[in-house]
C-alpha positions as CSV (number, residue, x, y, z in Angstrom):
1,X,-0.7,12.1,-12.7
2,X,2.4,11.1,-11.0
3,X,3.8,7.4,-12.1
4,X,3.4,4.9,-9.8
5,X,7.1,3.9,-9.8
6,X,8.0,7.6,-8.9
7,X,5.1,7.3,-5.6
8,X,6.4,4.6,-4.5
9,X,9.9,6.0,-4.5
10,X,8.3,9.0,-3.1
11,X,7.5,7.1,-0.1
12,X,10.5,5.5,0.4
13,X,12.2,9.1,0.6
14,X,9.2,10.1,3.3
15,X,10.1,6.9,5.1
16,X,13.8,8.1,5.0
17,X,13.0,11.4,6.2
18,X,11.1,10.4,9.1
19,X,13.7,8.2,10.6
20,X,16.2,10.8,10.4
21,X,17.3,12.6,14.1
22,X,15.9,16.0,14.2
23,X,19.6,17.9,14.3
24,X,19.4,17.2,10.9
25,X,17.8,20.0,9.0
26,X,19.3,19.8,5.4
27,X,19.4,16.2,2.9
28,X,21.0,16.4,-0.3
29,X,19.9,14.1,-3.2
30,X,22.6,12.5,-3.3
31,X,22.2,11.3,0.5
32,X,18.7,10.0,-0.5
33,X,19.7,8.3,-3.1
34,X,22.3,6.1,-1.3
35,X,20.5,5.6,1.6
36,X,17.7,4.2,-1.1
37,X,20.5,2.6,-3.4
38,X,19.4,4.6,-6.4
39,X,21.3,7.8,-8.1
40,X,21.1,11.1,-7.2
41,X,19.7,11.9,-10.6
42,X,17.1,10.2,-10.2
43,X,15.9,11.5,-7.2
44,X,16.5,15.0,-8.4
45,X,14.5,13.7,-11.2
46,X,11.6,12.6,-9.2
47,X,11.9,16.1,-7.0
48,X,10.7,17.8,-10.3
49,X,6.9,16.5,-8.4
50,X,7.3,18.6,-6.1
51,X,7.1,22.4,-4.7
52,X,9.8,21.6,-2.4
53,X,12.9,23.5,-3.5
54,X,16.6,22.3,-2.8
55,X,19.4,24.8,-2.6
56,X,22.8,24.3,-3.4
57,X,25.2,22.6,-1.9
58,X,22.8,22.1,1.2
59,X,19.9,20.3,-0.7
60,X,16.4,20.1,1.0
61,X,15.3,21.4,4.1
62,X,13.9,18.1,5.8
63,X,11.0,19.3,7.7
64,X,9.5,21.5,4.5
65,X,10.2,18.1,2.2
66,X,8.8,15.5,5.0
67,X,5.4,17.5,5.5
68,X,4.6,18.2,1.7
69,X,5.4,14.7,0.6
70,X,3.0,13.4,3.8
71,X,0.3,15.7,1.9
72,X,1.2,14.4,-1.7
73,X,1.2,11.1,-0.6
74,X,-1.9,11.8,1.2
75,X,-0.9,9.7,4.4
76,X,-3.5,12.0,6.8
77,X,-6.4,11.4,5.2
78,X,-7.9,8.2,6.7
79,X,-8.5,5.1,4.4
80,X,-11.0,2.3,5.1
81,X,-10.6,-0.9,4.0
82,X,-12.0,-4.3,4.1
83,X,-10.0,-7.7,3.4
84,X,-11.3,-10.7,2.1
85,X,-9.7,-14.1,3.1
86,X,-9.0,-15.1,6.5
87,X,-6.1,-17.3,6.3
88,X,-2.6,-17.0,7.3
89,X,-1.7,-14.5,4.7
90,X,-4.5,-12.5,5.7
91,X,-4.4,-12.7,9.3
92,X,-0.6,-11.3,8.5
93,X,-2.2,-8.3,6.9
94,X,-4.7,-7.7,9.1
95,X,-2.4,-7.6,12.4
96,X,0.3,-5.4,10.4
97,X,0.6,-2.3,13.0
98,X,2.0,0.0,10.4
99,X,-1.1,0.7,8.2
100,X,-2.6,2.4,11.4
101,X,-0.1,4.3,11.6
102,X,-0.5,5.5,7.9
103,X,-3.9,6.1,8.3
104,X,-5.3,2.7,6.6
105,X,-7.5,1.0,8.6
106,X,-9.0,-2.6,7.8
107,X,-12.4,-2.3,9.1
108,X,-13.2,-6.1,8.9
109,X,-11.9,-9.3,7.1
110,X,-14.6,-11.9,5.3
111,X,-14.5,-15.1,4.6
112,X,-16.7,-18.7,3.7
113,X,-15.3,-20.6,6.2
114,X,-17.9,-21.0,9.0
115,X,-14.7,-21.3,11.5
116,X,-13.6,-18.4,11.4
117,X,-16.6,-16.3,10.8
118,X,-17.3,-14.7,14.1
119,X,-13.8,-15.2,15.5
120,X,-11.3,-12.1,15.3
121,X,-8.1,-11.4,13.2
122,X,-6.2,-9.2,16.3
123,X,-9.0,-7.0,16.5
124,X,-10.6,-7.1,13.5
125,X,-13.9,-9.1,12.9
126,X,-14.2,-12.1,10.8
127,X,-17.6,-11.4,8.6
128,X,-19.7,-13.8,5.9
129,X,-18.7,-13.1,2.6
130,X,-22.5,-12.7,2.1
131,X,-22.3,-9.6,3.9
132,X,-19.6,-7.8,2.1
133,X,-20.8,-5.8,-0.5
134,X,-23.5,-4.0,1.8
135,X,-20.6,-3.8,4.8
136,X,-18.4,-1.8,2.4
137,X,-21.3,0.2,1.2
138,X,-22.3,1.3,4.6
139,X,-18.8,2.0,6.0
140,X,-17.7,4.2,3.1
141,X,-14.8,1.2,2.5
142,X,-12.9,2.1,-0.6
143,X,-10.6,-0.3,-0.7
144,X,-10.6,-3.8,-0.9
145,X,-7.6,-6.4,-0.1
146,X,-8.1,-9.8,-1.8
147,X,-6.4,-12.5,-0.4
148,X,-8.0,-15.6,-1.4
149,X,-7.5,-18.4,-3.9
150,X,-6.8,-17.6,-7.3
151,X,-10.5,-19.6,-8.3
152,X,-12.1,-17.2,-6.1
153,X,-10.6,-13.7,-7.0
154,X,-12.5,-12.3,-9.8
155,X,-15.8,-13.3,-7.9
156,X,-14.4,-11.3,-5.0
157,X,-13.3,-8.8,-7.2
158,X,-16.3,-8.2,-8.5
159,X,-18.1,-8.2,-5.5
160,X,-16.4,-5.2,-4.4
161,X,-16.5,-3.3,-7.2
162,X,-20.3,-3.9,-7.1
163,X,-19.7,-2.1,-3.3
164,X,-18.2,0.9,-4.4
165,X,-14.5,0.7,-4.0
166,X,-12.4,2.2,-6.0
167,X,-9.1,0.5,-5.5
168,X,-7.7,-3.2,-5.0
169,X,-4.6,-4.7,-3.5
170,X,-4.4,-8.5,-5.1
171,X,-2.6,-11.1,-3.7
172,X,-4.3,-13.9,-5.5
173,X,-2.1,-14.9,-8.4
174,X,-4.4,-14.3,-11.0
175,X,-5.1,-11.0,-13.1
176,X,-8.4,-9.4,-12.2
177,X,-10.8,-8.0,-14.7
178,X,-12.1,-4.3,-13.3
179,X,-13.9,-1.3,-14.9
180,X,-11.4,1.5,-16.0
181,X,-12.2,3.7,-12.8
182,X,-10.4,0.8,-10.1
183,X,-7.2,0.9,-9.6
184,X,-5.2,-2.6,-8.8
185,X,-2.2,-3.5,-7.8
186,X,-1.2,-6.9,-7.8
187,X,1.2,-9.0,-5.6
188,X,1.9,-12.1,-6.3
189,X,4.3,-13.7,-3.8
190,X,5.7,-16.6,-5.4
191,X,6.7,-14.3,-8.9
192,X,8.4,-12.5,-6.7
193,X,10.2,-15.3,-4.8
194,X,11.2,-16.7,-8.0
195,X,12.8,-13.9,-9.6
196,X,14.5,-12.8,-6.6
197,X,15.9,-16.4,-6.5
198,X,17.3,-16.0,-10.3
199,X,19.1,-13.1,-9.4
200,X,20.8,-14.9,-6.3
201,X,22.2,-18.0,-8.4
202,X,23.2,-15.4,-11.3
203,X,25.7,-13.5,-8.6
């Protein structure tokens, strides 16, 4: 099982890749790790993952190491997803072009307010939340993004686990109780504001 801090960086260096020019054949760790701000230690380090083999003094063919981190990273297998909370944060996520292009798509977004039920989120349906748990077990959904209050979450939470998904991306501040088998990542905006914002006054 890879670490999560090392997938995410693994992404990073696919993101890298992909914007590079295609003269460029050959990147050395020590290009991707000051293009990503990190050492080149560590991203030979995190190279150890993979079957991709550098050589001396010329470093990684790009093309081999861009395709076998797309398949590690499993970016062309298609993902469905559902997202629960129409509001502005929401309606953010929902709209955000670049999880098509990775293969995620957000199937539908639910919520309780009788407003927005039966509008659309770009082009994304607005659903009852009463219809959530057999919408996700019908459409194969197997993730679930939570975007409502924090009073709310855990309800939601377990709604979808009741569905069938099998992972969770939180953006309610609140930690979410789940069965060993889900996987959740959290987000929580303002934590993240704030400690950002310590580290500016401490320059």
């Amino acid at each position: 099982m890879i670490p999560w801090v090392v997938l995410e960086r693994l992404f990073l260096y696919y993101t890298y890749l992909e914007s590079l020019p295609p003269e460029v054949e050959w990147v050395s760790s020590q290009m991707l790790g000051d293009a990503l701000g990190i050492s080149g230690d560590l991203v030979r380090k995190d190279m150890t993952y993979c079957t991709t083999k550098g050589k001396p003094r010329q470093g990684y063919p790009v093309g081999q190491l861009r395709d076998h981190l797309r398949e590690m990273l499993k970016l062309d297998l298609p993902v469905n997803a559902v997202l629960v909370g129409a509001g502005r944060l929401g309606s953010a996520l929902a709209n955000y072009p670049g999880f098509r292009r990775h293969n995620m798509h957000i199937l539908a977004a639910f919520d309780v307010d009788p407003a927005k039920v039966g509008t659309h989120v770009g082009d994304v349906p607005v659903l009852p939340i009463t219809e959530l748990e057999s919408f996700v077990t019908r459409n194969d959904v197997c993730c679930g993004i939570i975007t409502v209050p924090a009073s709310s979450a855990q309800e939601v939470a377990d709604m979808l686990v009741r569905s069938g998904v099998r992972s969770i991306w939180n953006f309610a501040p609140v930690s979410l109780r789940v069965p060993h088998h889900v996987v959740v990542r959290n987000e929580n905006i303002i934590e993240g504001f704030i400690l950002l914002r310590i580290q500016a006054l401490e320059q």
